[in-house]
Structure formats: C-alpha cells, structure tokens
PDB file of N, CA, C, O and CB in Angstrom:
ATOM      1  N   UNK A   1      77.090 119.180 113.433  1.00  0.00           N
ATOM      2  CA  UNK A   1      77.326 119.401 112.024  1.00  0.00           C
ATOM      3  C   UNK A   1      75.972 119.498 111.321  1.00  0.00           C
ATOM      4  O   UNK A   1      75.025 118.740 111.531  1.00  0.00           O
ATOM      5  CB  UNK A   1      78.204 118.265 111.416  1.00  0.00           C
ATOM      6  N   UNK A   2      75.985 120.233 110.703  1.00  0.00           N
ATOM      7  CA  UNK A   2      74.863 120.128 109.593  1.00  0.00           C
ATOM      8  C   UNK A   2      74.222 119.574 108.742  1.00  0.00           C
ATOM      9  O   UNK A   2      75.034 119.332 107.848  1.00  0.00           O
ATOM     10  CB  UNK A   2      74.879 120.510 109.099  1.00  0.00           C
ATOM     11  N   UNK A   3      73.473 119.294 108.517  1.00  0.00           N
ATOM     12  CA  UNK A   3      73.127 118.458 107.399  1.00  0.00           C
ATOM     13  C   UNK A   3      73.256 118.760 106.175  1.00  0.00           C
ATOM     14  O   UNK A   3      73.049 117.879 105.340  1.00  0.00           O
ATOM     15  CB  UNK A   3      72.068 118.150 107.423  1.00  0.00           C
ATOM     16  N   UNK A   4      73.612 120.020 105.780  1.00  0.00           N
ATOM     17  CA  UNK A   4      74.128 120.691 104.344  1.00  0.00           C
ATOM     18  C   UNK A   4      76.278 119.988 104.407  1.00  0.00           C
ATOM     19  O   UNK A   4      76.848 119.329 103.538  1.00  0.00           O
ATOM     20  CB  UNK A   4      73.822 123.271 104.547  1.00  0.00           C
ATOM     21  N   UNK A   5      76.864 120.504 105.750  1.00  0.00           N
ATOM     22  CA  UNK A   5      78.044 120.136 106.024  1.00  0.00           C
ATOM     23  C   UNK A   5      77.971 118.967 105.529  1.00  0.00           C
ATOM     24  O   UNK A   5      78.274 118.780 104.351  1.00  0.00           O
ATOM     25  CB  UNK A   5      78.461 120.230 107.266  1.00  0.00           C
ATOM     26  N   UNK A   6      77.472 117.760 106.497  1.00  0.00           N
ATOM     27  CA  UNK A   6      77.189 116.581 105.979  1.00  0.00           C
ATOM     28  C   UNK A   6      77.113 115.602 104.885  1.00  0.00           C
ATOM     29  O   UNK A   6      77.486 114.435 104.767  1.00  0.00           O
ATOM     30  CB  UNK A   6      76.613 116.598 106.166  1.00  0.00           C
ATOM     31  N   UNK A   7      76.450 116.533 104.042  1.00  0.00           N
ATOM     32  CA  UNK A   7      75.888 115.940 102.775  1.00  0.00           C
ATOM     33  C   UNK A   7      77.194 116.496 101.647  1.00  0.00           C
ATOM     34  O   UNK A   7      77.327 115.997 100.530  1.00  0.00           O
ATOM     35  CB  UNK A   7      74.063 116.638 102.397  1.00  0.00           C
ATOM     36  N   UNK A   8      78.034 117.533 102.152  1.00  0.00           N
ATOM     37  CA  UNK A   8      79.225 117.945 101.807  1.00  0.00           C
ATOM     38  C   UNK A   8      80.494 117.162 101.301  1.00  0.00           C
ATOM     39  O   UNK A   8      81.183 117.134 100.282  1.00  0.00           O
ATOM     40  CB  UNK A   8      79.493 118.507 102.732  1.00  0.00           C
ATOM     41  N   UNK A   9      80.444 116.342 102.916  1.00  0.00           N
ATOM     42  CA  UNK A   9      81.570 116.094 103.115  1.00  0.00           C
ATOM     43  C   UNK A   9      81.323 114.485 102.678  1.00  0.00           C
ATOM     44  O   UNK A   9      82.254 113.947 102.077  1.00  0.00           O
ATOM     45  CB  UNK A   9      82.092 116.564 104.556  1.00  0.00           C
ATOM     46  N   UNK A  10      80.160 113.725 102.940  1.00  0.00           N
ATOM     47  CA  UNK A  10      80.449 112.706 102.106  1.00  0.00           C
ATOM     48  C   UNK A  10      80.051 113.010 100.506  1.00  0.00           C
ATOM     49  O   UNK A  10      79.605 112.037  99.899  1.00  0.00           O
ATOM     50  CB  UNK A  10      79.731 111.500 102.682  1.00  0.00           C
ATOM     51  N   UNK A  11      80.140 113.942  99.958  1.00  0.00           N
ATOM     52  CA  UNK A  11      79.852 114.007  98.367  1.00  0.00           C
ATOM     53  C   UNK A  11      81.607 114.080  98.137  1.00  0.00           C
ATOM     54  O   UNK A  11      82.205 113.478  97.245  1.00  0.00           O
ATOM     55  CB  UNK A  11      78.680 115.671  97.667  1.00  0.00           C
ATOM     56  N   UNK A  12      82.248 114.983  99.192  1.00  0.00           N
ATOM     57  CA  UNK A  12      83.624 114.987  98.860  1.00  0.00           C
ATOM     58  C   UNK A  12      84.476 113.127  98.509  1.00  0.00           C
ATOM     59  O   UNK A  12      85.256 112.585  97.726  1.00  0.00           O
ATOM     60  CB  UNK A  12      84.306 115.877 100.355  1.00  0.00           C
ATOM     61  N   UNK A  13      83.580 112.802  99.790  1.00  0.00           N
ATOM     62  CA  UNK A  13      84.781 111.358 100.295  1.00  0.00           C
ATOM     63  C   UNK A  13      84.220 110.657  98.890  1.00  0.00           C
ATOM     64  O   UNK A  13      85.211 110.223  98.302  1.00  0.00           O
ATOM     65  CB  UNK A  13      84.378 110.099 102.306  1.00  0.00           C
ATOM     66  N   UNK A  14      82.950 110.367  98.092  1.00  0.00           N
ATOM     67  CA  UNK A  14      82.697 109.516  97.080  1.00  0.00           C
ATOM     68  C   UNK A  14      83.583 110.082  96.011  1.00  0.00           C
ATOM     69  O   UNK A  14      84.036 109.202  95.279  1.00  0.00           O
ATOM     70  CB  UNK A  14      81.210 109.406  96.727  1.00  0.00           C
ATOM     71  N   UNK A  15      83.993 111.410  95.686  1.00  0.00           N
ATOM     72  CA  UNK A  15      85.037 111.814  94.707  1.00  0.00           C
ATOM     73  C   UNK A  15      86.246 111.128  94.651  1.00  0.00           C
ATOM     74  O   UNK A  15      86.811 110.624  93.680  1.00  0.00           O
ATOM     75  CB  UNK A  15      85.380 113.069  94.884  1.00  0.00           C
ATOM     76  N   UNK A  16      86.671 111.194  96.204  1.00  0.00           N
ATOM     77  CA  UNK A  16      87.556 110.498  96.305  1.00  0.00           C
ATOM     78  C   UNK A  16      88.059 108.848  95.964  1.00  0.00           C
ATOM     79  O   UNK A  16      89.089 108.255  95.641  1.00  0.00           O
ATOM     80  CB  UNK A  16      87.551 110.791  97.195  1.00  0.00           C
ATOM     81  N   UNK A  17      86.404 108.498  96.308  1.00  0.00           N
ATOM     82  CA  UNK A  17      86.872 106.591  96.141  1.00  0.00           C
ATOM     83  C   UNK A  17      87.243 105.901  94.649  1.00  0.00           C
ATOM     84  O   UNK A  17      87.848 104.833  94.554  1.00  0.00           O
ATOM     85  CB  UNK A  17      85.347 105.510  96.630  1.00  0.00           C
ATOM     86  N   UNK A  18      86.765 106.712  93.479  1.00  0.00           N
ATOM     87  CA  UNK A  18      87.029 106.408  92.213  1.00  0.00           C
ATOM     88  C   UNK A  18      88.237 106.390  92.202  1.00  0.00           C
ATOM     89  O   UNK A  18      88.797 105.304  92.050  1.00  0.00           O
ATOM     90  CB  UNK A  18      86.538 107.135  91.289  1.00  0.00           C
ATOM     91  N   UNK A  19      88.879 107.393  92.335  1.00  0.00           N
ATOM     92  CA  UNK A  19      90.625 107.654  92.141  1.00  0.00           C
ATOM     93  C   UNK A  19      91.347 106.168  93.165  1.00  0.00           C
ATOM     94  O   UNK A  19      91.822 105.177  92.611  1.00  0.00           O
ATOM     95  CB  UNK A  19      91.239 109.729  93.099  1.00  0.00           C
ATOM     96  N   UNK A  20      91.294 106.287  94.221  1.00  0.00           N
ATOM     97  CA  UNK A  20      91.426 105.284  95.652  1.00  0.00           C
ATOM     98  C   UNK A  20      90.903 104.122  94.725  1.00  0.00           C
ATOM     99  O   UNK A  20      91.756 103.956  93.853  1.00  0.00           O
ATOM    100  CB  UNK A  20      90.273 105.707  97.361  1.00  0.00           C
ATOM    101  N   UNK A  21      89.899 103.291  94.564  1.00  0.00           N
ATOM    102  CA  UNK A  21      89.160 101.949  93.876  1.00  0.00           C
ATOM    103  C   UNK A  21      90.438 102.030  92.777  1.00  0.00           C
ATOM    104  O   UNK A  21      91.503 101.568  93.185  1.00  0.00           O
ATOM    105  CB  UNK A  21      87.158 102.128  93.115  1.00  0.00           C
ATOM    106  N   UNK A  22      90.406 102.564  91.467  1.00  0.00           N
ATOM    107  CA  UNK A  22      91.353 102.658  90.392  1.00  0.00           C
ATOM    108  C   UNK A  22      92.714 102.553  90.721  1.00  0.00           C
ATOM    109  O   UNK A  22      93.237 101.733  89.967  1.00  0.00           O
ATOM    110  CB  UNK A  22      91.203 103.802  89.734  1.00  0.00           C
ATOM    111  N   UNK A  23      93.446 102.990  91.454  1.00  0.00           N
ATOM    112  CA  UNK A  23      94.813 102.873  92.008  1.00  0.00           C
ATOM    113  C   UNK A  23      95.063 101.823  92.927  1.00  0.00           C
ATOM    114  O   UNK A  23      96.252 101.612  93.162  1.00  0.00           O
ATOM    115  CB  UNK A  23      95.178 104.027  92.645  1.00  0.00           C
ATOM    116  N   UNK A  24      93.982 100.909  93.669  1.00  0.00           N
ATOM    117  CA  UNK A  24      94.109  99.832  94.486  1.00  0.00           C
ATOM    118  C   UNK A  24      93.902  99.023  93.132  1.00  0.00           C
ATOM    119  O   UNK A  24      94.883  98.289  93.010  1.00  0.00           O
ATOM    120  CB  UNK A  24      93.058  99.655  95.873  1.00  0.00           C
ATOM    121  N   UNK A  25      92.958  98.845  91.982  1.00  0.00           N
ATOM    122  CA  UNK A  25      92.875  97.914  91.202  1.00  0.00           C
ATOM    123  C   UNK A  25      94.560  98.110  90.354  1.00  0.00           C
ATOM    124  O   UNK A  25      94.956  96.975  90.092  1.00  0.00           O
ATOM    125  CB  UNK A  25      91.367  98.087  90.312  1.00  0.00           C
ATOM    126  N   UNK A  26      95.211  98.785  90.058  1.00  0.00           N
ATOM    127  CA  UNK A  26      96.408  98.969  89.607  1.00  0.00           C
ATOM    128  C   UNK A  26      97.670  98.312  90.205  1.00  0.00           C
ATOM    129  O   UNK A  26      98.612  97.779  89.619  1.00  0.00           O
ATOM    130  CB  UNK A  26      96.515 100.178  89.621  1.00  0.00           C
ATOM    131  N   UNK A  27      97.378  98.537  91.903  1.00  0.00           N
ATOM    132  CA  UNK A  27      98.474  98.091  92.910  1.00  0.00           C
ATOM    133  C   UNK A  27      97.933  96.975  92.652  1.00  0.00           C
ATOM    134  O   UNK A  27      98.630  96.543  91.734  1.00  0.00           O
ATOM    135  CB  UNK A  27      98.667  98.595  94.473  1.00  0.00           C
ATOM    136  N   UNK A  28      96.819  95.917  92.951  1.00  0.00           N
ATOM    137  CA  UNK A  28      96.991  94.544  92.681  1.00  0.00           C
ATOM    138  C   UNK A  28      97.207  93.956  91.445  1.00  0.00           C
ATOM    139  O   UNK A  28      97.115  92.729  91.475  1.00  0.00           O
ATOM    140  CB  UNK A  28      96.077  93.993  93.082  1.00  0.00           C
ATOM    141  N   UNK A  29      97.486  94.488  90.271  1.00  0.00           N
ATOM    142  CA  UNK A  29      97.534  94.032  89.464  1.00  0.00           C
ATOM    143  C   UNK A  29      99.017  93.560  89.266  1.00  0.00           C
ATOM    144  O   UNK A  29      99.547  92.453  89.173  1.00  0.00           O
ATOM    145  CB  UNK A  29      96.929  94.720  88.731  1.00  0.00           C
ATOM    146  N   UNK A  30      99.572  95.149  89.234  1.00  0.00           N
ATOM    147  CA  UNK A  30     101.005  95.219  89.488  1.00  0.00           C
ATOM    148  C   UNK A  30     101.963  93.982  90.666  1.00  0.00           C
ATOM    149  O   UNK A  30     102.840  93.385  90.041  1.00  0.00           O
ATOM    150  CB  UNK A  30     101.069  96.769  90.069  1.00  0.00           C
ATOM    151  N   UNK A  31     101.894  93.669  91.861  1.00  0.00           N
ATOM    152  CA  UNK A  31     101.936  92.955  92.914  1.00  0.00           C
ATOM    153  C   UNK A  31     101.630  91.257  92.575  1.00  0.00           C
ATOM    154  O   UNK A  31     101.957  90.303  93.282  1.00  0.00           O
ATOM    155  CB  UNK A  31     100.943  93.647  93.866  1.00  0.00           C
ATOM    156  N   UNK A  32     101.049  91.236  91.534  1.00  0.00           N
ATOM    157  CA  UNK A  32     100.241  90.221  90.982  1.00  0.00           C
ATOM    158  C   UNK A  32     100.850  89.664  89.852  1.00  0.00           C
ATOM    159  O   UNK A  32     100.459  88.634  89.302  1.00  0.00           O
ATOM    160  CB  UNK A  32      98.963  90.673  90.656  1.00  0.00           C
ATOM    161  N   UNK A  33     102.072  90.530  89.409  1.00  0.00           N
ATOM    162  CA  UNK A  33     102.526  89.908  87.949  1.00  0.00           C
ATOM    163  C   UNK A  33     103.724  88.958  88.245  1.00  0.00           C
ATOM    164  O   UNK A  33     104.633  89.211  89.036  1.00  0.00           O
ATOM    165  CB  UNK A  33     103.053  91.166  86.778  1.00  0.00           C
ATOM    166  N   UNK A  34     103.602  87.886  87.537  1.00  0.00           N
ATOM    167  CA  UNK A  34     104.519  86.856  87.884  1.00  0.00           C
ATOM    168  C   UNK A  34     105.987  87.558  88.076  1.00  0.00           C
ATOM    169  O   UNK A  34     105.852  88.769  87.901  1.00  0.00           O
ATOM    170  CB  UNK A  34     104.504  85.696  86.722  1.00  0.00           C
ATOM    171  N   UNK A  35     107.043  87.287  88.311  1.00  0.00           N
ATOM    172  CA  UNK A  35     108.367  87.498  88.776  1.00  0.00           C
ATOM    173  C   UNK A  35     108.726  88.417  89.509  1.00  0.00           C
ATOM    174  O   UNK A  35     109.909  88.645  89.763  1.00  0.00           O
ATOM    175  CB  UNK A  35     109.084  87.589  87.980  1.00  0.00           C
ATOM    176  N   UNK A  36     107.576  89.199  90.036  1.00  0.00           N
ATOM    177  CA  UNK A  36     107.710  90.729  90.310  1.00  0.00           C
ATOM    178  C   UNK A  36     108.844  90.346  91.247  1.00  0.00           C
ATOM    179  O   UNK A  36     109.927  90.747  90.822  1.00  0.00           O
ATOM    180  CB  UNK A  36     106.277  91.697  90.999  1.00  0.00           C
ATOM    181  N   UNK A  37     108.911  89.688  92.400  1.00  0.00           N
ATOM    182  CA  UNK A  37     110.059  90.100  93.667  1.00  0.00           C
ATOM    183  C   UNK A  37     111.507  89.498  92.934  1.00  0.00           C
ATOM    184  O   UNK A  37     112.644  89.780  93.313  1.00  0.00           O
ATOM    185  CB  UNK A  37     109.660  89.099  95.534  1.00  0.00           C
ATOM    186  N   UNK A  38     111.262  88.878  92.145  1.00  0.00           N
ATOM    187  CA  UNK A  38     112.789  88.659  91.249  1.00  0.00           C
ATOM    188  C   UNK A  38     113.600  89.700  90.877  1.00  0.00           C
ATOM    189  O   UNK A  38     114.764  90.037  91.090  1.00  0.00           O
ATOM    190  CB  UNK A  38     112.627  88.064  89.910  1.00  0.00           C
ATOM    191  N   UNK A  39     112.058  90.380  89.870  1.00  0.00           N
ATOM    192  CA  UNK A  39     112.769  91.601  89.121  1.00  0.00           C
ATOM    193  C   UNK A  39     113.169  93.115  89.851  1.00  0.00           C
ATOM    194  O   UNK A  39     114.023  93.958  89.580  1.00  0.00           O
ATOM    195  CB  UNK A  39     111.777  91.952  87.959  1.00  0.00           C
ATOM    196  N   UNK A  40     112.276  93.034  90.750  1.00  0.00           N
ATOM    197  CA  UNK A  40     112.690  93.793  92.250  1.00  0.00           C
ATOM    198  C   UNK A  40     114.066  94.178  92.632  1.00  0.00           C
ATOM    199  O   UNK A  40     114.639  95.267  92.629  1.00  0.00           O
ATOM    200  CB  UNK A  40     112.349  92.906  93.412  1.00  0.00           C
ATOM    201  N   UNK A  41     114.506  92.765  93.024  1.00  0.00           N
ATOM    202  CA  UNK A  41     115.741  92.288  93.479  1.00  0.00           C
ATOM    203  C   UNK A  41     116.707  92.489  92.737  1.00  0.00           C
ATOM    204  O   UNK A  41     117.785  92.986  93.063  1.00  0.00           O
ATOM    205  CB  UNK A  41     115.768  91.119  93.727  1.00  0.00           C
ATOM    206  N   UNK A  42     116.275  91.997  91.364  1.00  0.00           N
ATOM    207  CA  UNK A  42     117.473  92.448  90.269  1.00  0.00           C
ATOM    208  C   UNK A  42     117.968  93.423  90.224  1.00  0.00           C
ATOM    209  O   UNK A  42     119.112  93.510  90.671  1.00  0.00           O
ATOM    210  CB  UNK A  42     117.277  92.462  89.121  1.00  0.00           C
ATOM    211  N   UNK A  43     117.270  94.653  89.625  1.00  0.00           N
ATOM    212  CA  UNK A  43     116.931  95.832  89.728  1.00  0.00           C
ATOM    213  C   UNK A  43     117.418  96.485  90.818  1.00  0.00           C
ATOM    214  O   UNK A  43     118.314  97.318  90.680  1.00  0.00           O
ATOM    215  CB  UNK A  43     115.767  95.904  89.661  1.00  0.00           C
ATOM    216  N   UNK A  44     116.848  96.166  92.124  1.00  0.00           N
ATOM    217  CA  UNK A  44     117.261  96.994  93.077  1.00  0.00           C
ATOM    218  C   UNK A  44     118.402  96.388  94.671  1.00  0.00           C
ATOM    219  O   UNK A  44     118.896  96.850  95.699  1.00  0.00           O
ATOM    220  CB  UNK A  44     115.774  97.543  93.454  1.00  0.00           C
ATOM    221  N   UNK A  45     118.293  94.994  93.842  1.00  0.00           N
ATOM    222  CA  UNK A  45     119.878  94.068  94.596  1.00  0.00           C
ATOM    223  C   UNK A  45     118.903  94.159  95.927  1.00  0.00           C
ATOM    224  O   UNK A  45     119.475  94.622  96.914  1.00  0.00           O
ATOM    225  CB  UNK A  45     122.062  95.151  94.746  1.00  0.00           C
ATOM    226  N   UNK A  46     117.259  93.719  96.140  1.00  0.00           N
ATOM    227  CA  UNK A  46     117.189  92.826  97.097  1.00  0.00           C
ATOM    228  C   UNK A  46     116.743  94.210  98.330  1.00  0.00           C
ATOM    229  O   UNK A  46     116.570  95.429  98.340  1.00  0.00           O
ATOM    230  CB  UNK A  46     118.805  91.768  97.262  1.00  0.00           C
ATOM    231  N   UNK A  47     116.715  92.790  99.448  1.00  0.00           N
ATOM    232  CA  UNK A  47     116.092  93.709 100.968  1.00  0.00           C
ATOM    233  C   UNK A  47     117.671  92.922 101.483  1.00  0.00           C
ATOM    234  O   UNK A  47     118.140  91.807 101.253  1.00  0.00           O
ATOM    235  CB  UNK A  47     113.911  93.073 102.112  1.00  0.00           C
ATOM    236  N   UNK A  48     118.212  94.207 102.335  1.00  0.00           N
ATOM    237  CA  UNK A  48     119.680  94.037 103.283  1.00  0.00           C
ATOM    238  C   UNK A  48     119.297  92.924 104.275  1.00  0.00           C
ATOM    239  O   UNK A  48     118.156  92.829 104.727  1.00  0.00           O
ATOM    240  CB  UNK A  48     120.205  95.603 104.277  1.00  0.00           C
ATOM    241  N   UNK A  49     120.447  91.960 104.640  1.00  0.00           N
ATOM    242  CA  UNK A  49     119.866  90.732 105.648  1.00  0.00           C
ATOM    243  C   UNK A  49     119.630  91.333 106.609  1.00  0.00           C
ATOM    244  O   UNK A  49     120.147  92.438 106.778  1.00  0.00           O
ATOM    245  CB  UNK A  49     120.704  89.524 106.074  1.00  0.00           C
ATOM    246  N   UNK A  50     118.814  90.806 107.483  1.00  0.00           N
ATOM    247  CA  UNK A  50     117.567  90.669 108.445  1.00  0.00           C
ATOM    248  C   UNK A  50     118.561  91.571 109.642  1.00  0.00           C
ATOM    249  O   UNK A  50     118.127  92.453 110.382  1.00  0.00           O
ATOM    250  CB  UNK A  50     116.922  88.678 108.921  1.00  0.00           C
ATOM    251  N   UNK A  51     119.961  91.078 109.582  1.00  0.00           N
ATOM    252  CA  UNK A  51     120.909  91.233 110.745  1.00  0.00           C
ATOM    253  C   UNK A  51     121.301  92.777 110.623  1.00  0.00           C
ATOM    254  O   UNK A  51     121.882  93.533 111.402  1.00  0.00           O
ATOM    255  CB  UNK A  51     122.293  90.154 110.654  1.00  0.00           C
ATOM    256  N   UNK A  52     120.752  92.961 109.321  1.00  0.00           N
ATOM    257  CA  UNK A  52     121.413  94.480 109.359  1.00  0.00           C
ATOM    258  C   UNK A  52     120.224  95.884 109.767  1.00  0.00           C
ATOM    259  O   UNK A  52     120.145  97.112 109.784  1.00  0.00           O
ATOM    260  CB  UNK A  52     122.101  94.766 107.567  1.00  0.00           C
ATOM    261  N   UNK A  53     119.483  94.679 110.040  1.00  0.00           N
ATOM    262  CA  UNK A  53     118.478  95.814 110.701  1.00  0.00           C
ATOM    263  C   UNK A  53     118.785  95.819 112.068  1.00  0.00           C
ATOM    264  O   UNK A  53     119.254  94.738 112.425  1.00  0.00           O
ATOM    265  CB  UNK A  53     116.839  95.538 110.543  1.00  0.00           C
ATOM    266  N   UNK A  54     118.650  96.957 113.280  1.00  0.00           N
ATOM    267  CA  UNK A  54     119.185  97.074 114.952  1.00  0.00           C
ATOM    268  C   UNK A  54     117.926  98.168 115.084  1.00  0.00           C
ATOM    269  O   UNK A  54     117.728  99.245 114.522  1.00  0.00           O
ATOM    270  CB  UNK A  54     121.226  97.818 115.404  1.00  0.00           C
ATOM    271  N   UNK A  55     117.285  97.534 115.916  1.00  0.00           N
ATOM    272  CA  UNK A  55     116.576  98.282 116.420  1.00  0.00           C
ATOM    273  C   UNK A  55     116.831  98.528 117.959  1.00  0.00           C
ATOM    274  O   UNK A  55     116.428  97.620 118.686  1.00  0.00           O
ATOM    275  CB  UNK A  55     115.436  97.862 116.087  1.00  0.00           C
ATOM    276  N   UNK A  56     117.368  99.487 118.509  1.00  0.00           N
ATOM    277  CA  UNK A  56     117.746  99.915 119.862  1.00  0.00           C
ATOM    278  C   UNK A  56     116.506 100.116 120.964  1.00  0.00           C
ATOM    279  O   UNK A  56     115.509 100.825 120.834  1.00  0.00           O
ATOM    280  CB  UNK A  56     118.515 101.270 119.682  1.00  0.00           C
ATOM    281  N   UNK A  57     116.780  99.505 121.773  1.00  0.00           N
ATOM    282  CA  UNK A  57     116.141  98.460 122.915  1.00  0.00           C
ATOM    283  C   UNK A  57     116.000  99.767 124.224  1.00  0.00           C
ATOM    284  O   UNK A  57     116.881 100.597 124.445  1.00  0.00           O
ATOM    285  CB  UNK A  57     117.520  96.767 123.428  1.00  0.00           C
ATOM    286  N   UNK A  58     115.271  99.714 124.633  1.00  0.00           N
ATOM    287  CA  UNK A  58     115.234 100.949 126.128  1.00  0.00           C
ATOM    288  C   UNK A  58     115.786  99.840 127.227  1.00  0.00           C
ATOM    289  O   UNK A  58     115.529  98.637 127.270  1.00  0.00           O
ATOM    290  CB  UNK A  58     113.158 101.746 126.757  1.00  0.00           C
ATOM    291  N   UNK A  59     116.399 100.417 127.866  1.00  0.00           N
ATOM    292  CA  UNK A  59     117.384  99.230 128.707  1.00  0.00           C
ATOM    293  C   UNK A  59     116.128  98.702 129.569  1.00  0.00           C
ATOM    294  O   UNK A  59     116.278  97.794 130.387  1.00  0.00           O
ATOM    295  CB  UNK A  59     118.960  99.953 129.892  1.00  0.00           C
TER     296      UNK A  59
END
C-alpha cells in the first residue's frame, strides 16, 4: 500500500470516530438512566422465559 493510500485511509477511519465516540457517549447515557429495564419491559412486556428459547443440538 502506499503511503498516499495510507494516509487516506486512516484520514477516512478519524472521520469516522467522531460520529462512533458521539453515539457510544449517547448509548451510555441512555443504558444509564435509572428504570430503563422496567420501562423496557413495560413497554415491550419483557424478554420470553429462558425455556422458550431451543436451541437444536447436532446429535
């Protein structure tokens, strides 16, 4: 690779980390607010019991 390529492609990936940094500071914030798995649940009546998951086994 080149060193022009190079100098390319990480100028691309630092564009990227602002957006990525800003949206991880958002997800923890969010994840972070008191009652969240309550209101979750309310809202969306919860995760199905454990039993109703089957995961099929190779004999």
């Amino acid at each position: 690779m080149s060193m022009k390529d190079h100098l390319a492609r990480v100028a691309e990936e630092k564009e990227h980390e602002q957006p990525l940094d800003t949206a991880t500071a958002v997800f923890r914030r969010v994840i972070g607010a008191p009652g969240l798995p309550e209101r979750i649940d309310a809202d969306f009546g919860g995760l199905p019991p454990a039993t109703a998951h089957h995961t099929p086994r190779a004999a």
